[in-house]
Backbone as a ProteinNet text record, in pm:
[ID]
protein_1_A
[PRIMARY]
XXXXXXXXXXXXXXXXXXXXXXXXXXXXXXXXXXXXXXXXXXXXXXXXXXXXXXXXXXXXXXXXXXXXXXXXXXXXXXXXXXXXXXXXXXXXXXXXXXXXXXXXXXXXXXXXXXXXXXXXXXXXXXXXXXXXXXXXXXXXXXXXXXXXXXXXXXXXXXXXXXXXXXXXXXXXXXXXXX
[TERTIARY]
-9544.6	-9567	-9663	-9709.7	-9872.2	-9826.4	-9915.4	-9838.3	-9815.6	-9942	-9950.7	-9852.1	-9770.2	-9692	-9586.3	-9564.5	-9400.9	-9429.8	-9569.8	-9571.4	-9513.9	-9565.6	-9528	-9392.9	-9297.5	-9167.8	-9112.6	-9155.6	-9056.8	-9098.7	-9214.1	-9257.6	-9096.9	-9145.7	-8999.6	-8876.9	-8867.2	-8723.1	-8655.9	-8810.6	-8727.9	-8729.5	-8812	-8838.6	-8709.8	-8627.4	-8539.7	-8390.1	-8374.3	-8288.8	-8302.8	-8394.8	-8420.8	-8368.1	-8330.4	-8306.7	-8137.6	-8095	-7993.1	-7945.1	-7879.4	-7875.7	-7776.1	-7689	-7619.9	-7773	-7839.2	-8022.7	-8066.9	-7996.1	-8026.5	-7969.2	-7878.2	-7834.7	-7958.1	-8041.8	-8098.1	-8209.7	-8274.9	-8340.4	-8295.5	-8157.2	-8026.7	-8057.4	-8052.3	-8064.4	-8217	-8263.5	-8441.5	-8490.7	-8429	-8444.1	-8377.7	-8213.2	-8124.6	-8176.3	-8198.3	-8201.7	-8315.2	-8446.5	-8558.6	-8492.7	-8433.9	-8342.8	-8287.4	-8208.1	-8084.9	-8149.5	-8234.8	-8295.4	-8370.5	-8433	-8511.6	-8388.6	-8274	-8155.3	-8123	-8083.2	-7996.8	-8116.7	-8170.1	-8276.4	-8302.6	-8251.7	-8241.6	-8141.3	-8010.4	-7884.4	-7796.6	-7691.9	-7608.5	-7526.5	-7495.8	-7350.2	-7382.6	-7308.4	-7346.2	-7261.4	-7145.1	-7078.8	-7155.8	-7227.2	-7334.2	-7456.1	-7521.1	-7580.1	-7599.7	-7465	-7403.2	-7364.3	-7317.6	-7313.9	-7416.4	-7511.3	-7681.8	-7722.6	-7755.6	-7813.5	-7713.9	-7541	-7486.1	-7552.8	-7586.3	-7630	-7777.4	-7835.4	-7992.3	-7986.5	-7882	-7902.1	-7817.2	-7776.6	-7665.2	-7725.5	-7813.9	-7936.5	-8030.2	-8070.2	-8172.1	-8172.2	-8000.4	-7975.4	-7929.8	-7922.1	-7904.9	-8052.2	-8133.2	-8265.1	-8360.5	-8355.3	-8415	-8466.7	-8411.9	-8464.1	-8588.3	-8605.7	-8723.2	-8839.1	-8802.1	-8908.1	-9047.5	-9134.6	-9239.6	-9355.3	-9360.7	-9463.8	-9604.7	-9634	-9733.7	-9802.9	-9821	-9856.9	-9798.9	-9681.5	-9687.8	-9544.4	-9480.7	-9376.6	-9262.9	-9158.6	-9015.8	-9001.1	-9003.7	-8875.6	-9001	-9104.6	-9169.1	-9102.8	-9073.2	-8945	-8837.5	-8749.3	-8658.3	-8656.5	-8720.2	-8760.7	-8787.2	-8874.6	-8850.7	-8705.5	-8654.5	-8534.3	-8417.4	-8458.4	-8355.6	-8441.2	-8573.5	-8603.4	-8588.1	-8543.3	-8494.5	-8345.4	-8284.9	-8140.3	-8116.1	-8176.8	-8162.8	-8196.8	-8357.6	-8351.7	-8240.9	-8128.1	-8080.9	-7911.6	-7922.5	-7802.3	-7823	-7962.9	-7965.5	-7948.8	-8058.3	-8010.7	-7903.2	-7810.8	-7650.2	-7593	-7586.9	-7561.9	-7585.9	-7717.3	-7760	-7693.6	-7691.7	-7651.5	-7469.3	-7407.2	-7259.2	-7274.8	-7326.1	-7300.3	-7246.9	-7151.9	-7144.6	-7076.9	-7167.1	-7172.9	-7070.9	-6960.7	-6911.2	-6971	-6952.2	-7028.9	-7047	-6940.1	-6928.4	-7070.3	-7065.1	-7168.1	-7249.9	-7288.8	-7437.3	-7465.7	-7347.3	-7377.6	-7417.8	-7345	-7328.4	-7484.1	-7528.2	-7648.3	-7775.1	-7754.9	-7848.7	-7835.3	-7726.8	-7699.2	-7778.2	-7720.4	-7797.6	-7943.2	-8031.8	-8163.7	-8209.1	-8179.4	-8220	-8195.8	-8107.1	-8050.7	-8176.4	-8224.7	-8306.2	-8469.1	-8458.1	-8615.5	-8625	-8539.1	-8613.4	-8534.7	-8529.4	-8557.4	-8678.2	-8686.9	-8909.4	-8983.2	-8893.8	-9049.2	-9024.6	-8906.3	-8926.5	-9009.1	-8952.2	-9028.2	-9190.8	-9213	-9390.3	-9439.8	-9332.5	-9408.6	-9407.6	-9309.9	-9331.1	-9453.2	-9499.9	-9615.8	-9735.2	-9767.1	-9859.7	-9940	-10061.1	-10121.4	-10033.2	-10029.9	-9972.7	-9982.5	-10097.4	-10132.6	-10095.9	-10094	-10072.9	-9909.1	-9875.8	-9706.1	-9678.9	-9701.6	-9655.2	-9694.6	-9770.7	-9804.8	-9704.5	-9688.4	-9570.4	-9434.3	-9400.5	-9296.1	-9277.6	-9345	-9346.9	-9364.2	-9425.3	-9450.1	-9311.3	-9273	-9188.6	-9028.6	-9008	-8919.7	-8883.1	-8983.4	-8903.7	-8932.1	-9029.4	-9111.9	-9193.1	-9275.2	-9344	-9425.7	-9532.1	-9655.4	-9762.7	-9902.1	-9961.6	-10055.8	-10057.2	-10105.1	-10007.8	-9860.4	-9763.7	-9839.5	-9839.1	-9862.4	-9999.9	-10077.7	-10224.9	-10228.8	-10148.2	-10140.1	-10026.2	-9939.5	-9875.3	-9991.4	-10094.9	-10149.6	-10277.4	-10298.2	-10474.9	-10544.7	-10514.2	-10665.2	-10625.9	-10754.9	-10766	-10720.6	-10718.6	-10584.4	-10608.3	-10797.2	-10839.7	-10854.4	-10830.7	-10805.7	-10665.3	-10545.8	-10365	-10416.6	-10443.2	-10502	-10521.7	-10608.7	-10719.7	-10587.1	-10565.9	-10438.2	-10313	-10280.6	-10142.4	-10196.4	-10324.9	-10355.8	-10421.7	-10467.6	-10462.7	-10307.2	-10253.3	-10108.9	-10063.3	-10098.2	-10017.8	-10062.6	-10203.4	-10253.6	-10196.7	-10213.4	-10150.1	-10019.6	-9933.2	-9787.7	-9784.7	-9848.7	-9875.3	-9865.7	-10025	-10063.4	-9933	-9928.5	-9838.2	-9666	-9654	-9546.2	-9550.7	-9677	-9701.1	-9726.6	-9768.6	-9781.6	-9665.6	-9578.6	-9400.7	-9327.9	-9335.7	-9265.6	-9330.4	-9443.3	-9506.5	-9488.8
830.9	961.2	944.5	1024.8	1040.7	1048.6	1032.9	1080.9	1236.6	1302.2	1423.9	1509.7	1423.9	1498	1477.4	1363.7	1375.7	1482.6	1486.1	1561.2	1675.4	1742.1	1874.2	1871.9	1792.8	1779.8	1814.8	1741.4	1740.7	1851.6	1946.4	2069.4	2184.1	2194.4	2258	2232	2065.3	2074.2	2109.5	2134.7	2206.5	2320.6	2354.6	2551.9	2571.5	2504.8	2544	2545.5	2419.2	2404.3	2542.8	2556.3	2649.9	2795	2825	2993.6	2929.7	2773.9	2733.8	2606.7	2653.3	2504.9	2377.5	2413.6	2318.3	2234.1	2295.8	2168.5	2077.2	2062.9	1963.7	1861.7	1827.1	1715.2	1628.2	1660.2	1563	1527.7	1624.3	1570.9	1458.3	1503.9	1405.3	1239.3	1238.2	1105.3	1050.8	1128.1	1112.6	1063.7	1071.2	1041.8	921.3	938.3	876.2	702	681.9	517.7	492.7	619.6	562	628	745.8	774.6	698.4	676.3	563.1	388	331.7	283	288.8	393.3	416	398.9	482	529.9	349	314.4	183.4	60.2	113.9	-1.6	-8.1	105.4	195	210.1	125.4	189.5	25.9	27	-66.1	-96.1	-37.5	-67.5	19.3	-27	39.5	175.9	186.1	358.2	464.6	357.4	479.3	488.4	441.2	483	591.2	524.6	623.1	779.7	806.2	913.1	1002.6	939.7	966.3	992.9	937.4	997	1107.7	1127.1	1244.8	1307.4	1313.6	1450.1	1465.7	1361.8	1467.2	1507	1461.6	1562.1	1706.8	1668.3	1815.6	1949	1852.7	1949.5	2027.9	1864.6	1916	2022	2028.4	2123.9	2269.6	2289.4	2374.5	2451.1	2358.4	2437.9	2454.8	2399.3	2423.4	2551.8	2625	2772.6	2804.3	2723.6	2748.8	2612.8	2523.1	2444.9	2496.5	2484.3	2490.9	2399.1	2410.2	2322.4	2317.6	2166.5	2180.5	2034.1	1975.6	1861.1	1783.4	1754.1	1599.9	1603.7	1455.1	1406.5	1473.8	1537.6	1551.8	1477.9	1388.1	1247.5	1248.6	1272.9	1265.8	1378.1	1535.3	1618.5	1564.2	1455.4	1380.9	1289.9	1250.9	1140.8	1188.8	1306.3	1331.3	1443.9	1420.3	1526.6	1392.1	1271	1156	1096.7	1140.8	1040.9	1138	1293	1393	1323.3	1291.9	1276.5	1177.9	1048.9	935.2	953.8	1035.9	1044.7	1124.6	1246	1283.5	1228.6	1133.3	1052.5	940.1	881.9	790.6	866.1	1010.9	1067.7	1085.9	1145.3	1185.5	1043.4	926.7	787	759.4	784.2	713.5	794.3	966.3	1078.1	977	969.1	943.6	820.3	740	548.9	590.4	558.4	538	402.9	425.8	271.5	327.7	265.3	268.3	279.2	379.3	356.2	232.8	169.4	65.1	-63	-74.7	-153.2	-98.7	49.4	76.4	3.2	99.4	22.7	-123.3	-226.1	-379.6	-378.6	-321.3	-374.5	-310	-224.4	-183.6	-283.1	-299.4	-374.3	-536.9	-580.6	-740.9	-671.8	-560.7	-586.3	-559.3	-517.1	-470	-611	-676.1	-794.9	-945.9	-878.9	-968.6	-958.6	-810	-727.4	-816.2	-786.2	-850.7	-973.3	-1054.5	-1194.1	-1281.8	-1169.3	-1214.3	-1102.5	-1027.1	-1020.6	-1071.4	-1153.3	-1205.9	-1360.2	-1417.6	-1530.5	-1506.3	-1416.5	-1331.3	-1330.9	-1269.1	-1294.8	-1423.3	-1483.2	-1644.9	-1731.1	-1677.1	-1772.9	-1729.4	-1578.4	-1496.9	-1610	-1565.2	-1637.8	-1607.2	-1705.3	-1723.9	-1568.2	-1547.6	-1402.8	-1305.2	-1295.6	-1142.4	-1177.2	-1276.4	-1260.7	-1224.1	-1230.4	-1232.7	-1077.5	-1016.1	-878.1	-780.5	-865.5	-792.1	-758.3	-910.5	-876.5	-814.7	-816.7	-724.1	-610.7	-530.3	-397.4	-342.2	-364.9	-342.1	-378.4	-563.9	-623.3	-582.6	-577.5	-521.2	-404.1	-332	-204.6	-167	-243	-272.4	-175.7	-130.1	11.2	-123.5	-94.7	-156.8	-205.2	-134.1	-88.8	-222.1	-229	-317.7	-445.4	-496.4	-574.3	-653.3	-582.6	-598.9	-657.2	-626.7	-663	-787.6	-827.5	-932.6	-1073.6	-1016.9	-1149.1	-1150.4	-1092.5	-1077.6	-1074.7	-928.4	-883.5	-711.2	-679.9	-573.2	-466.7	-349.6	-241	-243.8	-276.8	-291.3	-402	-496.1	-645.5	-617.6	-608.5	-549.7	-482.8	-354.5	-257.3	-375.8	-417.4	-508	-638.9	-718.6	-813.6	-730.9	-645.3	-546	-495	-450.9	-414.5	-553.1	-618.7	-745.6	-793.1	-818.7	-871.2	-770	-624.1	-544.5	-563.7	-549.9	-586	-716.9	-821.1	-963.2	-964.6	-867.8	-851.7	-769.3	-654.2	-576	-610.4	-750.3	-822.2	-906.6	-974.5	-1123.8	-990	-930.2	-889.1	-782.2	-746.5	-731.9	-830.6	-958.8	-1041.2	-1119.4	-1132.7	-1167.4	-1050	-960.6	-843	-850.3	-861.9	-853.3	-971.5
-3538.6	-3599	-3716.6	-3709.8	-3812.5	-3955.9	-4076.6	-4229	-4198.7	-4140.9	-4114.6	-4098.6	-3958.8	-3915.2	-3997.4	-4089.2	-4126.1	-4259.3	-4318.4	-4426.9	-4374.4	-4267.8	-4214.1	-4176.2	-4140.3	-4069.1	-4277.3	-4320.8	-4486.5	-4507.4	-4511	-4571.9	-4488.9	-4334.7	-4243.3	-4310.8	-4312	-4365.4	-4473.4	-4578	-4724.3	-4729.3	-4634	-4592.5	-4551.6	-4431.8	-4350.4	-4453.1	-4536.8	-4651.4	-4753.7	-4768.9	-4879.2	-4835.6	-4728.6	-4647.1	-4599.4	-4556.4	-4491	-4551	-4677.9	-4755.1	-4696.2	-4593.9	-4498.5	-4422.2	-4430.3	-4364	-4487	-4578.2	-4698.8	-4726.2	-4569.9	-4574.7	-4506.1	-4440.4	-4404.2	-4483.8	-4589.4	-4726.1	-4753.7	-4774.8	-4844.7	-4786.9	-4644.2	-4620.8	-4601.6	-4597.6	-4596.4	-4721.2	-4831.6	-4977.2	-5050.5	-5016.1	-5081.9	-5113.5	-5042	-5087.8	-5174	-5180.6	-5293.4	-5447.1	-5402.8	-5519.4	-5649	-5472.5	-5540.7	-5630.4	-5556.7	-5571.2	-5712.6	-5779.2	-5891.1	-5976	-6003	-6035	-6110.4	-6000.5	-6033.6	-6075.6	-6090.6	-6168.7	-6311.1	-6324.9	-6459.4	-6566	-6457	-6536.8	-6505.7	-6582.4	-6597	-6479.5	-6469.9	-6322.2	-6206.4	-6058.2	-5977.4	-6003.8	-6027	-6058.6	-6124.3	-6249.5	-6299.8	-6205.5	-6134.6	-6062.4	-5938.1	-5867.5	-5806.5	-5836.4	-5986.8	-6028.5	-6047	-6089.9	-6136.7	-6001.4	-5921.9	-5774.9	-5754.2	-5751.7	-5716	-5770.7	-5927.5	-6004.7	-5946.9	-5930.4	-5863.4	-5811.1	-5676.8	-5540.6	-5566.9	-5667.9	-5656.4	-5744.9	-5864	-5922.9	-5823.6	-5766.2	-5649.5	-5565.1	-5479	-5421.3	-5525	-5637.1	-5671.6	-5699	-5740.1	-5761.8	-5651.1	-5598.6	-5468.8	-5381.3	-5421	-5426.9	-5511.4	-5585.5	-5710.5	-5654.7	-5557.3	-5516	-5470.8	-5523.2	-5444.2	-5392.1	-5249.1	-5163.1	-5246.7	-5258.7	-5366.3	-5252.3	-5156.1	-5101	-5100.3	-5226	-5284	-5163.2	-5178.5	-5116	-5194.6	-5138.3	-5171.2	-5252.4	-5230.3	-5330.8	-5458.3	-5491.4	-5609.6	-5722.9	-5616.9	-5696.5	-5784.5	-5740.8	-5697.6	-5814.4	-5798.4	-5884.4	-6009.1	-6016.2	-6150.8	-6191.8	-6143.6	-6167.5	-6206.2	-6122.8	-6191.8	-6303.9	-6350.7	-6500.6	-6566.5	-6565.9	-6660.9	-6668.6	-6566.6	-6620.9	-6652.8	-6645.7	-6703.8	-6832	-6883.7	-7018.2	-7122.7	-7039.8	-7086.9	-7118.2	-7045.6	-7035.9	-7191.7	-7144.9	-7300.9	-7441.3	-7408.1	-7537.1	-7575.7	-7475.7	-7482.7	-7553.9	-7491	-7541.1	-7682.9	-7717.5	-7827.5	-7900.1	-7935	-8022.3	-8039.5	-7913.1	-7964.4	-7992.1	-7973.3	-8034.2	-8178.7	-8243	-8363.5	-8380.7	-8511.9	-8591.2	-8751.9	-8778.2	-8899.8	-9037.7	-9110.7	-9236.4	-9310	-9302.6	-9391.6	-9331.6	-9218.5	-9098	-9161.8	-9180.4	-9222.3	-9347.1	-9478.1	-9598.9	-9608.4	-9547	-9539	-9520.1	-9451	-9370.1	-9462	-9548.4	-9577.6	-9772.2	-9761.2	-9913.9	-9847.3	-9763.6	-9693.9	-9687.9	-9694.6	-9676.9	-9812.3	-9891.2	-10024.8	-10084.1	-10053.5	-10141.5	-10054.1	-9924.5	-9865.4	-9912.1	-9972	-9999.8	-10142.2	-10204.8	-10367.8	-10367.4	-10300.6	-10315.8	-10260	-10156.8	-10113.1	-10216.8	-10292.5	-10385	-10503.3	-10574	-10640.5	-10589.9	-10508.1	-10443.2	-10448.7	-10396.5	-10426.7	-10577.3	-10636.5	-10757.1	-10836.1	-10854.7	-10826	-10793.7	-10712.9	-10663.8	-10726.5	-10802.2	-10859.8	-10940.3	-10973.9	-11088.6	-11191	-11322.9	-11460.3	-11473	-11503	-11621.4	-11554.1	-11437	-11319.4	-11305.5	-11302.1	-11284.3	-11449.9	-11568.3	-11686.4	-11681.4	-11662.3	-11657.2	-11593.2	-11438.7	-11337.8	-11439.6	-11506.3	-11513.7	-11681.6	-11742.1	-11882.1	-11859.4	-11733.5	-11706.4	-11593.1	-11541.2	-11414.1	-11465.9	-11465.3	-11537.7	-11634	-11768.3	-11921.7	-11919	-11828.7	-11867	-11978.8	-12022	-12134.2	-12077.9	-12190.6	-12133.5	-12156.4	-12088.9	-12072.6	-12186.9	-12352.8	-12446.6	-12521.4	-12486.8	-12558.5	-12522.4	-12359.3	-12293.3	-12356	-12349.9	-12393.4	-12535.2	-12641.2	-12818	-12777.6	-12672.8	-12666.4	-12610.1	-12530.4	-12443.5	-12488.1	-12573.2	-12645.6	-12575.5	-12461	-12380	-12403.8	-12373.8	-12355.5	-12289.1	-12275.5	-12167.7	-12039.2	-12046.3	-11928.5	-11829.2	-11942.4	-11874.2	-11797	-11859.9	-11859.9	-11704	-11699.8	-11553.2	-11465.3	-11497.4	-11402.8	-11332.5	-11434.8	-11363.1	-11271	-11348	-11283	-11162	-11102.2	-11008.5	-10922.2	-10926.3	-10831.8	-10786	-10922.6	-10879.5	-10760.3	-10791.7	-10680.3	-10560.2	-10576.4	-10437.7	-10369.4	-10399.5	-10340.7	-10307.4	-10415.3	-10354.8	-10207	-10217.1	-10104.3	-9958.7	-10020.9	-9889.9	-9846.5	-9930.8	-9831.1	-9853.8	-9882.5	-9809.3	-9695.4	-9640.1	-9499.4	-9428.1	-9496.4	-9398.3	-9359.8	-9469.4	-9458.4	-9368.3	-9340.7	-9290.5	-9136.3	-9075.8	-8954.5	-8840.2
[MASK]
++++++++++++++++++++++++++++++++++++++++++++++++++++++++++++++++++++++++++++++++++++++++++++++++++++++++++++++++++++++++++++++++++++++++++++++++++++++++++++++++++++++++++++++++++

């Protein structure tokens, strides 16, 4: 049998389903295994799979009245009616996963407590004068006017180090983070 002809045999058989929905069993088996197939490649266990193909075909057959013959193959319908429900299954999943507050806090206190010990380590490694700047401006919070009458340079010298230092912190802690 030709592509031709089976295109035309699947076009009949969703015409004939669509007026006599007891004729949508043989969609049903004309489909099921690429279905099923996409389905369980997708998902954890065979039960959830199994369930997931029930729900396409049972979508399928409910909308099916609203199908329209457009060339393409049936099961391309199909197929996207199981990556709508697979995506709506993960969303459903991910929305209920819960994680304990306390797990969050822990985890967010271990990264803050992980963040400024690579930027103290960073500044550590700074030149002399750009780390003494960092930390009289940030550290003690000195204004840059204080800073400047402590190291005998100028406000614009003070600017000039405090903004390299930032930059270099910037860098190597994207390059520590990537």
């Amino acid at each position: 049998m030709s592509a031709l002809a089976n295109v035309a045999d699947e076009r009949l058989l969703i015409e004939a389903a669509q007026h006599d929905p007891s004729r949508f069993a043989e969609l049903y088996e004309n489909n099921f295994d690429r279905v099923y197939a996409f389905v369980a490649r997708r998902v954890q266990n065979r039960d959830e799979a199994e369930d997931l193909t029930a729900e396409v075909f049972h979508t399928a057959l409910s909308n099916l009245g609203r199908f329209e013959w457009r060339g393409v193959p049936f099961v391309a319908w199909l197929l996207r009616i199981a990556a709508n429900a697979l995506a709506d299954r993960w969303q459903h999943e991910a929305r209920n996963q819960e994680v304990p507050t306390e797990a969050l806090e822990e985890v967010g206190a271990n990264q803050e407590v992980e963040r400024r010990a690579m930027l103290f380590q960073l500044v550590d490694r700074l030149p002399s004068d750009q780390r003494l700047v960092i930390i009289r401006r940030f550290v003690d919070q000195k204004s840059v006017r204080e800073i400047a009458q402590e190291i005998g340079r100028t406000e614009g010298a003070v600017k000039q180090l405090q903004f390299r230092a930032l930059q270099t912190l910037r860098s190597k802690a994207r390059s520590n983070h990537e």
